[in-house]
C-alpha positions as CSV (number, residue, x, y, z in Angstrom):
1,X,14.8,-1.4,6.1
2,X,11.1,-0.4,5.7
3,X,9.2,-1.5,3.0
4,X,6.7,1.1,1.7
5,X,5.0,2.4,-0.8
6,X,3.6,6.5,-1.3
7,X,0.3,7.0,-3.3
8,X,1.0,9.3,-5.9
9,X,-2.0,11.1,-5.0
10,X,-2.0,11.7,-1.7
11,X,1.8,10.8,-0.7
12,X,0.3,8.8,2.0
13,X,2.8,6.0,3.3
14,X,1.5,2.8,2.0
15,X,3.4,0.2,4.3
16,X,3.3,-3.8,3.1
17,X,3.7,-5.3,6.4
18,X,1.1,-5.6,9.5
19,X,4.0,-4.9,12.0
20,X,6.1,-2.0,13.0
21,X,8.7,-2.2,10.8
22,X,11.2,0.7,12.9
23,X,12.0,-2.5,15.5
24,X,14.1,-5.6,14.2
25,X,12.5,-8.7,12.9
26,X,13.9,-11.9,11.8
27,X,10.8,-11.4,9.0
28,X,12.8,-8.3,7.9
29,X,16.2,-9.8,7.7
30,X,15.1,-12.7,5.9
31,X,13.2,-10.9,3.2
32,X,16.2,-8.5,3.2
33,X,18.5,-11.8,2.7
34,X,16.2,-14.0,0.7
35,X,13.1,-12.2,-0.7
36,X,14.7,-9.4,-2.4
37,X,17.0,-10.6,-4.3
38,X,15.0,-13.2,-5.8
39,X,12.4,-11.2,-6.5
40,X,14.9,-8.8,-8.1
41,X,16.7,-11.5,-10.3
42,X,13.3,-13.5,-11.0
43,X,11.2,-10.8,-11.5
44,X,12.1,-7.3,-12.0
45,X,14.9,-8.2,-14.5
46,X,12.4,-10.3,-16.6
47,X,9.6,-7.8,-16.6
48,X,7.0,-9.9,-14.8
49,X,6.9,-7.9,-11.7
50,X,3.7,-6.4,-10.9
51,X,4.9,-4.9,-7.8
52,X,4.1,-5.3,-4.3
53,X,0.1,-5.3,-4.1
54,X,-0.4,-9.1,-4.3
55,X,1.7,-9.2,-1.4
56,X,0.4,-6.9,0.5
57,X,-3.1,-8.9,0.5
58,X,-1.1,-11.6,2.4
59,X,1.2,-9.7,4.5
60,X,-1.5,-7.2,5.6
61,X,-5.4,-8.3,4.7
62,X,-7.0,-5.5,7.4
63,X,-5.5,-2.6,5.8
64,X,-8.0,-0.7,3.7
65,X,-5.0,0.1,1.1
């Protein structure tokens, strides 16, 4: 699973984490396991998702995106 994002300007991959996401992290099974579906059944289905930009401050703070 790779989480990313395309700008709808350029189409340029946006991805949300720091690491190369093609290789198998535990990260990426728990957020797979864990993170999504909270954030689907907390969030999306309420409204009060603003999508993944906060995060990506966190998860990746030298990317210029």
């Amino acid at each position: 699973l790779v989480l990313a994002e395309f700008s709808g300007y350029t189409g340029a991959p946006h991805e949300t984490f720091f690491f190369d996401q093609a290789k198998e992290h535990a990260f990426s099974y728990w957020v797979t396991a864990e993170a999504l579906p909270a954030i689907y059944w907390r969030s999306m289905l309420k409204g009060t998702w603003d999508g993944p930009g906060t995060i990506r401050k966190f998860t990746n703070p030298i990317s210029a995106n």
